[in-house]
C-alpha atoms as an extended CHARMM CRD file, in Angstrom:
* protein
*
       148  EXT
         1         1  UNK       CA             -2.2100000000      -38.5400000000      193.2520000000  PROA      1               0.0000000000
         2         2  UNK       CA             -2.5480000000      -38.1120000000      189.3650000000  PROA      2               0.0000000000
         3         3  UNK       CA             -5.7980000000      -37.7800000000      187.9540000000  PROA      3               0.0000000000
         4         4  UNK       CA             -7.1050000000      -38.0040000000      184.2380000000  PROA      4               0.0000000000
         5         5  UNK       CA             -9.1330000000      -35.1610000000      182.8390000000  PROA      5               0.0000000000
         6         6  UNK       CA            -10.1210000000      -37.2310000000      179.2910000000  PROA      6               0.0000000000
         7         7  UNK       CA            -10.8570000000      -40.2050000000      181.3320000000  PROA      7               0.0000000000
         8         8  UNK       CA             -9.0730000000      -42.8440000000      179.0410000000  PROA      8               0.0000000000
         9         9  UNK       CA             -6.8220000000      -45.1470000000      180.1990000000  PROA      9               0.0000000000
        10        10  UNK       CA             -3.4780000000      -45.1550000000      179.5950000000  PROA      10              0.0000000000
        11        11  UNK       CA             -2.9960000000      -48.5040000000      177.9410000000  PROA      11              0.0000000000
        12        12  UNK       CA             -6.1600000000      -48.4940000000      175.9660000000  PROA      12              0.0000000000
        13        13  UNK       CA             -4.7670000000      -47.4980000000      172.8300000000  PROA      13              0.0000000000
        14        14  UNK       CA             -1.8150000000      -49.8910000000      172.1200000000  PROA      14              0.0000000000
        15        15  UNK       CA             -5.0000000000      -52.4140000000      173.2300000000  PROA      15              0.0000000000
        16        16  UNK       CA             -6.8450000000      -51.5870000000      170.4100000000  PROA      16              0.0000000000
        17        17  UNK       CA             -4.0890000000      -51.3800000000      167.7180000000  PROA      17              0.0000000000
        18        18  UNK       CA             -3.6670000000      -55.0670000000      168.8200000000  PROA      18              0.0000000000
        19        19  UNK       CA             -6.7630000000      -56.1630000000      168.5870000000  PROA      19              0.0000000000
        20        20  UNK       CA             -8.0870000000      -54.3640000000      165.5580000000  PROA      20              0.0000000000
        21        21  UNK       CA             -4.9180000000      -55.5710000000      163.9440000000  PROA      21              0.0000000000
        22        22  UNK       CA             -5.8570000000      -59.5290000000      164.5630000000  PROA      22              0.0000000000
        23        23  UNK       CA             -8.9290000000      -58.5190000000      163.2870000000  PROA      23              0.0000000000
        24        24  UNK       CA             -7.6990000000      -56.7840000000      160.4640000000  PROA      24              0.0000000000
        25        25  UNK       CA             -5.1450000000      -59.9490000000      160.1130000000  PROA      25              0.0000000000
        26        26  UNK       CA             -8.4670000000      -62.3680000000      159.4600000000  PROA      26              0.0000000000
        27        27  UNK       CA             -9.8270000000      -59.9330000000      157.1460000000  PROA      27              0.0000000000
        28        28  UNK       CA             -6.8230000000      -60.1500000000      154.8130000000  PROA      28              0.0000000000
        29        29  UNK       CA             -6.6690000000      -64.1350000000      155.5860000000  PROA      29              0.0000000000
        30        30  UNK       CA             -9.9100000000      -64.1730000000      154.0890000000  PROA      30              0.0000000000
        31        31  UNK       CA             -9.2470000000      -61.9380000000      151.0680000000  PROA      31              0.0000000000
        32        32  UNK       CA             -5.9180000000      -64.4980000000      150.5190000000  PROA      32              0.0000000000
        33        33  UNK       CA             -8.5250000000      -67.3050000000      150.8500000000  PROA      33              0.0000000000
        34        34  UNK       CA            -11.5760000000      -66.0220000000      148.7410000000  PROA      34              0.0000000000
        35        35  UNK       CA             -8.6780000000      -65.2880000000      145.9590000000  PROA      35              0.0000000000
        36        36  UNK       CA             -7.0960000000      -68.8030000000      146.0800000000  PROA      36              0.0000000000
        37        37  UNK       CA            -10.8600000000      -70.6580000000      146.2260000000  PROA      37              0.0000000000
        38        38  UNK       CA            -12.0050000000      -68.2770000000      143.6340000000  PROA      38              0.0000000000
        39        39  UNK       CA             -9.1310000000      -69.2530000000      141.4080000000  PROA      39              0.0000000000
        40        40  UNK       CA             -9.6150000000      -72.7760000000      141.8480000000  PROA      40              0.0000000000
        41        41  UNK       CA            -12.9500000000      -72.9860000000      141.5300000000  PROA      41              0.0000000000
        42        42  UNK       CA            -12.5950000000      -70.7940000000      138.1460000000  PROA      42              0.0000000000
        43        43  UNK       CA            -10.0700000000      -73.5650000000      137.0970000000  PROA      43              0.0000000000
        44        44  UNK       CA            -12.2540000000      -76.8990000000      137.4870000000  PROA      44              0.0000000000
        45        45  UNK       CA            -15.1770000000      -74.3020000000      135.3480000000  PROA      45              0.0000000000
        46        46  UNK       CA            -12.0700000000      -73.9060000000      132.9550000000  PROA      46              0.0000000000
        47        47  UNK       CA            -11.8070000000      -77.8910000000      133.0470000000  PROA      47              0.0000000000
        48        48  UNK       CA            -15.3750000000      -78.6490000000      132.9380000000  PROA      48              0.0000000000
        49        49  UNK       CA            -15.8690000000      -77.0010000000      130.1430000000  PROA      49              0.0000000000
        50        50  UNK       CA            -12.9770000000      -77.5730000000      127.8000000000  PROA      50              0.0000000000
        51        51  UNK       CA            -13.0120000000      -81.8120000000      127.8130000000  PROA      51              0.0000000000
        52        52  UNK       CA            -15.8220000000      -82.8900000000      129.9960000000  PROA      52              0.0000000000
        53        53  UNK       CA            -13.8910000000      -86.3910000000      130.0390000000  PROA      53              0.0000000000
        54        54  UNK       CA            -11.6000000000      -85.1020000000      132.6590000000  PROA      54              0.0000000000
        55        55  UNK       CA            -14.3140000000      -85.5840000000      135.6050000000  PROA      55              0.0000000000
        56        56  UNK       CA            -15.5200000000      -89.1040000000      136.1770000000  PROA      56              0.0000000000
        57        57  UNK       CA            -19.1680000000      -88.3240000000      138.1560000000  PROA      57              0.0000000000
        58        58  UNK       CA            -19.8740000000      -91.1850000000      140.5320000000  PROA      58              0.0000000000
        59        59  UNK       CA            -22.6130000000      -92.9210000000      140.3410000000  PROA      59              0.0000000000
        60        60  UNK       CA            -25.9010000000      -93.0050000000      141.4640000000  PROA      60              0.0000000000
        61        61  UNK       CA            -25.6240000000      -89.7220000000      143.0370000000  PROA      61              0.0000000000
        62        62  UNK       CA            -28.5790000000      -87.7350000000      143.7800000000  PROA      62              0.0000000000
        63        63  UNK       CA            -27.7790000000      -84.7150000000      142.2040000000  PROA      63              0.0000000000
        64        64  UNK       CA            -26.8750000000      -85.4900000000      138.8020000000  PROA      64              0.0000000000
        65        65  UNK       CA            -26.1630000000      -82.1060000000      136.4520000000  PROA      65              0.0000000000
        66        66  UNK       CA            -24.7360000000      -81.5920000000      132.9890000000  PROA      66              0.0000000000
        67        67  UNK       CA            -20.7770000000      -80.7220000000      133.4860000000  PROA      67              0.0000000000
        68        68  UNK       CA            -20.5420000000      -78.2230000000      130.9110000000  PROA      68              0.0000000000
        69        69  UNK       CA            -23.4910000000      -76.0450000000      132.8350000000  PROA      69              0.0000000000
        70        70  UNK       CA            -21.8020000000      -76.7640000000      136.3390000000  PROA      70              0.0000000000
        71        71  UNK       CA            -18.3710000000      -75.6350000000      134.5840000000  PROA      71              0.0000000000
        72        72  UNK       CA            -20.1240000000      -72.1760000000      133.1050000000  PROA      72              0.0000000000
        73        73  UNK       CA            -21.4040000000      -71.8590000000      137.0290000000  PROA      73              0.0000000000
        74        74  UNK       CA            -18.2930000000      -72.5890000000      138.4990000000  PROA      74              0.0000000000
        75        75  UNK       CA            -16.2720000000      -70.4550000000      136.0810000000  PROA      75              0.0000000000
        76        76  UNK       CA            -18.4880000000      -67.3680000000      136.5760000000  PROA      76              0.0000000000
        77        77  UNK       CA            -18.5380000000      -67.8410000000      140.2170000000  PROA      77              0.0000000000
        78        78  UNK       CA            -15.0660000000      -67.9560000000      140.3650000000  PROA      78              0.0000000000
        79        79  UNK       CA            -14.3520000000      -65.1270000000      138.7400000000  PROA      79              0.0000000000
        80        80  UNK       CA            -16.8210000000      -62.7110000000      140.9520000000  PROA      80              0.0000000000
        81        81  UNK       CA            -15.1300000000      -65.0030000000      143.7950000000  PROA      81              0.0000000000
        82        82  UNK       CA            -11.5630000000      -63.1470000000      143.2080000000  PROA      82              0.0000000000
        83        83  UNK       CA            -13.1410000000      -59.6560000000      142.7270000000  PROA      83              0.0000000000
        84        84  UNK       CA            -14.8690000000      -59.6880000000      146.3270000000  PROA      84              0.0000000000
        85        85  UNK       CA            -11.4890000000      -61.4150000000      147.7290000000  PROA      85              0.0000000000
        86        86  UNK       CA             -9.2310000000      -58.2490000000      145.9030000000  PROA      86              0.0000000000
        87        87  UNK       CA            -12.4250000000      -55.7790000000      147.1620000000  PROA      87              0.0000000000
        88        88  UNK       CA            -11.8230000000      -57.1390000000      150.9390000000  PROA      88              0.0000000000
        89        89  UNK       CA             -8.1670000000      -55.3200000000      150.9540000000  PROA      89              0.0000000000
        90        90  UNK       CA            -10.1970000000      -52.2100000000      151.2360000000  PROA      90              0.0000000000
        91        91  UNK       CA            -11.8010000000      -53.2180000000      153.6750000000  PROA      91              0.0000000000
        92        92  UNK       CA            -15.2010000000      -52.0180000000      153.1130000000  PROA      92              0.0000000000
        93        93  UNK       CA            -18.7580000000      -53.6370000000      154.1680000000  PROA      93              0.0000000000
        94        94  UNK       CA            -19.9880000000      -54.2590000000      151.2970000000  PROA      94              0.0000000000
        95        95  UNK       CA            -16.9780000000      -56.2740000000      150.2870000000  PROA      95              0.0000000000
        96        96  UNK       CA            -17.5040000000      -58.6460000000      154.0400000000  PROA      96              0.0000000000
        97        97  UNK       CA            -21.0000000000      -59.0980000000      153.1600000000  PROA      97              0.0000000000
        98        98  UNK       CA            -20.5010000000      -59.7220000000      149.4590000000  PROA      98              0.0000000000
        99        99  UNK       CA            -17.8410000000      -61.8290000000      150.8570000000  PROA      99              0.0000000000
       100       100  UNK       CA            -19.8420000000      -63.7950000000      153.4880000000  PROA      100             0.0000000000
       101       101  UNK       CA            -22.6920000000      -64.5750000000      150.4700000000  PROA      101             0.0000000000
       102       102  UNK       CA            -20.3580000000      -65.7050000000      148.1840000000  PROA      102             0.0000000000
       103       103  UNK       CA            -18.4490000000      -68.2400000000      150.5120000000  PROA      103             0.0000000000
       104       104  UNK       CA            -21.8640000000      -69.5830000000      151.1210000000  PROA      104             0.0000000000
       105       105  UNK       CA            -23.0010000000      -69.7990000000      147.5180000000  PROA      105             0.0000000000
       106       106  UNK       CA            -19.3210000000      -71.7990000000      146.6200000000  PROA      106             0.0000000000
       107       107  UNK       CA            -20.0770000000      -73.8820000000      149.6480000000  PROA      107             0.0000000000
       108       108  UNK       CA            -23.3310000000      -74.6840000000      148.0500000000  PROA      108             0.0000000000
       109       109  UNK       CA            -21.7130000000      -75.0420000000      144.7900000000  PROA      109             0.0000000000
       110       110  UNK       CA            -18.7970000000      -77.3970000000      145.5490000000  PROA      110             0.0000000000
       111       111  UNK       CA            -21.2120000000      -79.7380000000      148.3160000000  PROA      111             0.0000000000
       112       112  UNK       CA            -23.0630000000      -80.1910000000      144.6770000000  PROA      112             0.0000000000
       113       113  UNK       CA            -19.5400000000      -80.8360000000      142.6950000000  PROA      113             0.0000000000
       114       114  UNK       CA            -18.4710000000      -83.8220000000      145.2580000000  PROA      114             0.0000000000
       115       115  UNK       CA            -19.0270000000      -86.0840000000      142.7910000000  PROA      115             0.0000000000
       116       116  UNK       CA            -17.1470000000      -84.9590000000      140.2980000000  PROA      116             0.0000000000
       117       117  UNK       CA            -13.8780000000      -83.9970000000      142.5780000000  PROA      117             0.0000000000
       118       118  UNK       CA            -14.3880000000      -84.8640000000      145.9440000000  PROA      118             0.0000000000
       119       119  UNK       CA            -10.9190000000      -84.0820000000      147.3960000000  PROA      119             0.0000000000
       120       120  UNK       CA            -11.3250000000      -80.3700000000      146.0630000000  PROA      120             0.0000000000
       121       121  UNK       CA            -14.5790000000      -79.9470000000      146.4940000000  PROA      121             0.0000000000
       122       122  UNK       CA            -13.7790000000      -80.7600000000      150.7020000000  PROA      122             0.0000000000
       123       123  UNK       CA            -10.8690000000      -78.6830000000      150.6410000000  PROA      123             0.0000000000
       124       124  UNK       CA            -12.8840000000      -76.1270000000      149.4310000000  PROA      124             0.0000000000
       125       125  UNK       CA            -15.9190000000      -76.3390000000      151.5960000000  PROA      125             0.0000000000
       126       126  UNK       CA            -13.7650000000      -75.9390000000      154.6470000000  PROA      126             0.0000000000
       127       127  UNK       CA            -11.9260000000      -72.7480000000      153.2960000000  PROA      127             0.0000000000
       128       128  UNK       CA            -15.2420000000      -71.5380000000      152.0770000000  PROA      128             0.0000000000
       129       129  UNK       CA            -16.2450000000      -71.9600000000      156.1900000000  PROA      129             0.0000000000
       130       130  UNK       CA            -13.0320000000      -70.4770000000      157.6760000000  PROA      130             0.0000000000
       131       131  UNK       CA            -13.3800000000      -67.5770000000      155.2080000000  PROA      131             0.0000000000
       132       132  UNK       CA            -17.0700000000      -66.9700000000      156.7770000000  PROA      132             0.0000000000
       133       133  UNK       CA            -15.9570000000      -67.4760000000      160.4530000000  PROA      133             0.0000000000
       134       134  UNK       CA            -13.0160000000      -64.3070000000      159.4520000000  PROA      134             0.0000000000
       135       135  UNK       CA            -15.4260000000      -62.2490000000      157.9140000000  PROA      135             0.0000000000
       136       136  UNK       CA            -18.1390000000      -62.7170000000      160.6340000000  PROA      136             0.0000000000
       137       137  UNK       CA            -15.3800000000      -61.4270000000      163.4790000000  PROA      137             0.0000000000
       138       138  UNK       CA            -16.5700000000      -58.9080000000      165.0470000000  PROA      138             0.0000000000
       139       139  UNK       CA            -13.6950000000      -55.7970000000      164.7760000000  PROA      139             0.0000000000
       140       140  UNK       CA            -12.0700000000      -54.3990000000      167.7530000000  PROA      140             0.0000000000
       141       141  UNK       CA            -14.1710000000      -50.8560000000      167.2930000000  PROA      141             0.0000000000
       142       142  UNK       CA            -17.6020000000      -52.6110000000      167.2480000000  PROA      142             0.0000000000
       143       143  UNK       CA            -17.0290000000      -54.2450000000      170.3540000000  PROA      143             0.0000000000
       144       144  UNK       CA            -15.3060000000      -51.9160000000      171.6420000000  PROA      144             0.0000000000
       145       145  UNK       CA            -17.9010000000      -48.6450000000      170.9480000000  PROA      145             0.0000000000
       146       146  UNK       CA            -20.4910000000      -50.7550000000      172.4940000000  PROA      146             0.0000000000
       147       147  UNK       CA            -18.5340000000      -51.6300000000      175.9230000000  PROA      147             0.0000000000
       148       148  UNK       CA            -18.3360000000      -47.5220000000      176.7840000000  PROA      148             0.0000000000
């Protein structure tokens, strides 16, 4: 008959390095993703901007914008896009919230570039999504705090 003063369990500990490791896996899948979005996004405001005859809007759209202003957005956006997605390797808070708002804002922004680049602008939408779905994960030491 063995008994455990601490109380843990034996196997807890490889457990957790497991799990917080999948965990930490999306985090860095995001980071990857925010960084690749970011960069594309920053290249159609780079396009946009520098021969607006590049994009052929379709028509009778309902939201109809000026494509130099939507490639100023999109090139700003992009940028601060790849500094949150190189701030989520530290793996801070701020950086997963910062993260989660700006996945929503380029979801926003490319739903109102579909005319313009549809293809892209889906592609982008759903990486925007999967990039919210890592970031909103809940880590291994949240859930796992709360369960003792």
């Amino acid at each position: 008959m063995t008994s455990h003063v601490s109380g843990a369990r034996p196997h807890s500990t490889s457990r957790s390095s497991t799990s917080s490791g999948f965990v930490t896996g999306w985090t860095v899948f995001a980071g990857v993703m925010m960084i690749f979005g970011g960069l594309m996004t920053l290249f159609a405001g780079i396009a946009a901007i520098a021969k607006d005859d590049v994009f052929v809007a379709t028509r009778n759209y309902v939201f109809q914008f000026d494509l130099t202003g939507w490639g100023w957005i999109h090139m700003i956006l992009g940028i601060v896009i790849v500094i949150a997605g190189f701030a989520l390797f530290q793996g801070s808070t701020w950086a997963r919230v910062a993260g989660i708002a700006l996945a929503g804002l380029a979801m926003l922004a490319n739903f109102l570039w579909l005319p313009y680049a549809p293809f892209w602008a889906i592609v982008l939408i759903a990486i925007d999504g999967v990039v919210i779905w890592a970031l909103c994960a809940p880590r291994h030491s949240e859930s796992s705090s709360s369960a003792h």
